[in-house]
N, C-alpha and C positions, 0 to 999 in steps of 0.2 A: 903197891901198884906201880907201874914201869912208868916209864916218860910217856915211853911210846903210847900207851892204853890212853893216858891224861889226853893225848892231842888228839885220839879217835871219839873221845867222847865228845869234844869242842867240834868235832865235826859233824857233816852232812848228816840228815837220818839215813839215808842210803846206804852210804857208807860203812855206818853203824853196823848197820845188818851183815854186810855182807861180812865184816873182818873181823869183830867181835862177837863174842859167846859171852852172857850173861848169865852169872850164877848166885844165886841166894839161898840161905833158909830161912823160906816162910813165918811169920809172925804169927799169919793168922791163915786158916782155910782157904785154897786159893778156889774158885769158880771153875771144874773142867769137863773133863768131857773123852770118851778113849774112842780111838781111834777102832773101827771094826768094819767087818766086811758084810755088805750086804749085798743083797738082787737088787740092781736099778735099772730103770727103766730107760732104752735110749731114745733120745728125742730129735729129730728136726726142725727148725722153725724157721718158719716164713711170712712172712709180712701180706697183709693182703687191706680190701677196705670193705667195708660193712656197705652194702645194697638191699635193694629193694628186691622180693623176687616177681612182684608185681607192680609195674613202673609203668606209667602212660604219659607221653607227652602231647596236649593237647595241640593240634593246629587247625588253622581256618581251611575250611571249602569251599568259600565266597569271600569277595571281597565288601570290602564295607568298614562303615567308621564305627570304634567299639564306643557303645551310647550306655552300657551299663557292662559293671565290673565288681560285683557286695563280696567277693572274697579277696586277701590277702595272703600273703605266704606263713606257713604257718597253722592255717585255720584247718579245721577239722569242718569235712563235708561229709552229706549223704548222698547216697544214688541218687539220681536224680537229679539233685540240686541244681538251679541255674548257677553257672559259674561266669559265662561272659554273655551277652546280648550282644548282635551285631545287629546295625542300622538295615531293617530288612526291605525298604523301601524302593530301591532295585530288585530287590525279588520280590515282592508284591509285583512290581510292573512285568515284571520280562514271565510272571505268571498267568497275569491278565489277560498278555500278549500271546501267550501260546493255548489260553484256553480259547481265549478267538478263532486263533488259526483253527485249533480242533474243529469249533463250531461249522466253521465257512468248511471246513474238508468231511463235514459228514455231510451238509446240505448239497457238495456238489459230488457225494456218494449215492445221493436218495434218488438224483436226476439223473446219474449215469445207468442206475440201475433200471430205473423205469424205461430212459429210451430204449433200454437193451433189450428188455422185453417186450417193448414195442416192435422193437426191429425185428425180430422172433416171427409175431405174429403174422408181420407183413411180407416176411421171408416166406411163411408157410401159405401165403397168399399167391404166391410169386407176385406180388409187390413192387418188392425192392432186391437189387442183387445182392451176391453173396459179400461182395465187395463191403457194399454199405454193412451188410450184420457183422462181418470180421468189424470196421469200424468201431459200430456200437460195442460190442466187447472188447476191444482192446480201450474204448476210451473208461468202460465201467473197471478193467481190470485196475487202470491206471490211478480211477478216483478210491477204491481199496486199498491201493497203496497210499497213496499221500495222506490215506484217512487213519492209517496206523501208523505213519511217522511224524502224523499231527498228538495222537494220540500219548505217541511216546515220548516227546517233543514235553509234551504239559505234565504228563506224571516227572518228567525228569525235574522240570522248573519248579513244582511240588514238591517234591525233593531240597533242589536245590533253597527253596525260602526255608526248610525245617533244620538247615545247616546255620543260619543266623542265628540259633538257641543252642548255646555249647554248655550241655551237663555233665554233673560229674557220672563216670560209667561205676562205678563201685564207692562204698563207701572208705574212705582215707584223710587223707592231709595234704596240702596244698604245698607243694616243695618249695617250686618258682611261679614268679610271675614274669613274664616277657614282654607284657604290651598295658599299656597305662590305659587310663582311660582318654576318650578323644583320637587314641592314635589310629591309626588306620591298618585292618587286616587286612591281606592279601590271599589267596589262595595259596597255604601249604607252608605259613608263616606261623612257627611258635606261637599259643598265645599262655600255655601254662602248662606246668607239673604236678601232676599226682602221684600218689605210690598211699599203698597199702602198709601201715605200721604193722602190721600183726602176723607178717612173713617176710622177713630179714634173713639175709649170710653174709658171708663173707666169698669172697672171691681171691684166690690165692692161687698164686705160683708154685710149680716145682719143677725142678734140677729130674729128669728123666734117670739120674743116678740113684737119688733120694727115692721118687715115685717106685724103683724095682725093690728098696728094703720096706717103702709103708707099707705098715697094718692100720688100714682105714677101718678093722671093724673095733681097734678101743680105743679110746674114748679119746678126743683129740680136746684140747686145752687150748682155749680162745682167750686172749689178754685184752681190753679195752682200754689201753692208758687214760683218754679223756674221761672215762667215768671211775677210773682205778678197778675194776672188776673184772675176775677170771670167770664167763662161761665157760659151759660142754656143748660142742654140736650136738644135734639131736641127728643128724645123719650128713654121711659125705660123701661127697658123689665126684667124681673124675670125667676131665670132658673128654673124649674120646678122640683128640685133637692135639698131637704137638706142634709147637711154633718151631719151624726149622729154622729159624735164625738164633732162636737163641736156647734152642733143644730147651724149653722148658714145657710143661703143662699144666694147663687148670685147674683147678679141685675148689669144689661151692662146697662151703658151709653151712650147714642149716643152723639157726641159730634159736634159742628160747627166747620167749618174749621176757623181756626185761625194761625198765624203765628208763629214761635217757636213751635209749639205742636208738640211732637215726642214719639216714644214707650219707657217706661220703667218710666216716668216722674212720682214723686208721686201726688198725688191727694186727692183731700177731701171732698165730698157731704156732702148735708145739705138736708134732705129727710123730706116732710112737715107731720105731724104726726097729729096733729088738733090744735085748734084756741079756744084761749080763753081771758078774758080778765084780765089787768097787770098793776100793777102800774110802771108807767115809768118814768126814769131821765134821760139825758143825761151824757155817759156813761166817759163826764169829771168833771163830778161832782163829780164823786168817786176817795178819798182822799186812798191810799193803806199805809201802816205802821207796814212792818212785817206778823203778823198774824190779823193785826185789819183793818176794811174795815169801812170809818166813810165821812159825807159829811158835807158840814157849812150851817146850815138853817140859812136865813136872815128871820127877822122880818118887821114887817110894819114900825121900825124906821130906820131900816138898819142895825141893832145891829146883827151879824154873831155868832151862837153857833154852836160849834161841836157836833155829834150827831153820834154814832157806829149805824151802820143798816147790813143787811142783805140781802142779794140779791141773787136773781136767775140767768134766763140766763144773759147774758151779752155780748155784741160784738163791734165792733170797734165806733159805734154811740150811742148807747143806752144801759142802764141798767135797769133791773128788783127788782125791790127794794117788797120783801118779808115780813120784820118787821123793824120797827123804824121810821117810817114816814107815813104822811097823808097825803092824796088826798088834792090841795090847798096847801101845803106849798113849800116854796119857797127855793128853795138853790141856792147855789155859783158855778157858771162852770168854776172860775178860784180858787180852795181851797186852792194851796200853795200858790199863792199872799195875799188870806182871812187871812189865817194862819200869815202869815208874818208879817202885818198889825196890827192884833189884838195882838202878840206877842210884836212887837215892840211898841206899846203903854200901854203897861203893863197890858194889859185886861186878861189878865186868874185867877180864883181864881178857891179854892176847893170846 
């Protein structure tokens, strides 16, 4: 072996690769794998985050101090459920107060109405002028009115006391809480979060480039880092909406109900764009070293040489191998044991 090969081996691994060709014959069966073409499948992927597709944020419609609060974030509620009490004591009053009012405006409905048909009478008496009966019914017309905005005045305040009992509208999970207890609601102030576990997607972007080669009708591949788990959407749907600032658009994913899946979770589609076909390795055959990407062909004696190639997509099983190798050749799916092997038997020249 030359000087020169001595001082490539005391070097870099990078280096290695790129200037040195390792050659051996194999001791023993080496692990490989050949190189062939197949149909694969093209993909795009886009990041998106996992939501609710039924989300309610609750807020108050009266003011008042929150005097009970029995859920926490978290908790799993039923329809119905009380979730917050507001201090309804102000609307007890301003209830009281407007059924009064109703009262006092029907009583001074029952006397407007009476003089009027008094007046009536006395008019058909000649009596009393015309003047005075126009009177009587403009004043009977007037206690009609105030007697249906007294009316609607008390159903409103009715209303407004049945706003101090905030339940849950479906049944769900408690996301957030916004307001402790003791603190004070305002009208149209947060006081909590719901969402329905049992209808989740994903919300995701696309590139209007991307959007003109997807085929949303197969199957789109959902990645969940935080739970390590690949869903399938069950359907996907496009908003019919591009953002002109950044020419992308929306596409919701509907998602399976699975366990651990909650709102806000990040996410990652893999959207099928078309099918062509690919020279393929197994994606341990690919030897990485810096900036040099290299695999070990074995030959029909068993003799392993390093070879830098080039590759396209790539994923946790397979790689796409671009330039540096041919359809039929065989390489190594274990390359640092190849490597080691042929190193330590002195096989590398320049």
């Amino acid at each position: 072996m030359s000087h020169h090969c001595h001082r490539l081996v005391r070097a870099a691994a990078a280096a290695t690769l790129l200037c040195a060709i390792a050659t051996a014959a194999t001791a023993a069966p080496v692990d490989t794998a050949v190189a062939t073409y197949v149909d694969v499948t093209r993909t795009a992927r886009t990041e998106g985050v996992v939501e609710a597709v039924r989300q309610s944020t609750l807020a108050a419609q009266v003011a008042g101090r929150v005097i009970a609060m029995p859920v926490r974030a978290g908790d799993t509620v039923r329809s119905g459920q009380l979730l917050v009490q507001i201090d309804a004591r102000s609307a007890a009053q301003a209830e009281a107060a407007s059924q009064g009012q109703l009262r006092e405006a029907r009583a001074n409905l029952v006397n407007a109405k009476a003089k009027y048909e008094r007046s009536q009478l006395l008019m058909a008496q000649k009596f009393i002028s015309q003047a005075a009966l126009d009177q009587a019914a403009a004043e009977y017309a007037a206690a009609e009115a105030q007697a249906s905005a007294a009316g609607a005045n008390a159903e409103a305040s009715s209303t407004s006391k049945s706003f101090t009992t905030i339940v849950a509208p479906y049944d769900g999970i408690v996301g957030s809480t916004d307001v402790q207890l003791g603190d004070m609601a305002t009208a149209g102030r947060p006081l909590l979060t719901i969402f329905d576990p049992r209808a989740l997607r994903v919300t995701a972007t696309l590139p209007q480039s991307v959007l003109a080669r997807a085929d949303l009708s197969a199957p789109v591949a959902i990645e969940i880092p935080s739970l390590e788990r690949t869903l399938v959407a069950l359907r996907a749907t496009i908003i019919p909406m591009a953002d002109t600032r950044t020419h992308t658009t929306q596409v919701r994913l509907d998602l399976p109900q699975a366990a651990g899946l909650m709102p806000g979770q990040y996410a990652r589609a893999s959207i099928v764009t078309g099918h062509a076909r690919a020279l393929i390795i197994p994606a341990a055959a690919v030897l990485r070293r810096g900036e040099v990407t290299a695999v070990y062909v074995v030959d029909t004696k068993g003799n392993a040489q390093l070879r830098q190639v080039r590759l396209g997509e790539i994923d946790a099983e397979r790689a796409e191998v671009l330039a540096g190798l041919d359809a039929g050749e065989t390489v190594s799916i274990a390359p640092v044991r190849t490597g080691i092997e042929a190193s330590g038997r002195g096989g590398i020249r320049s």
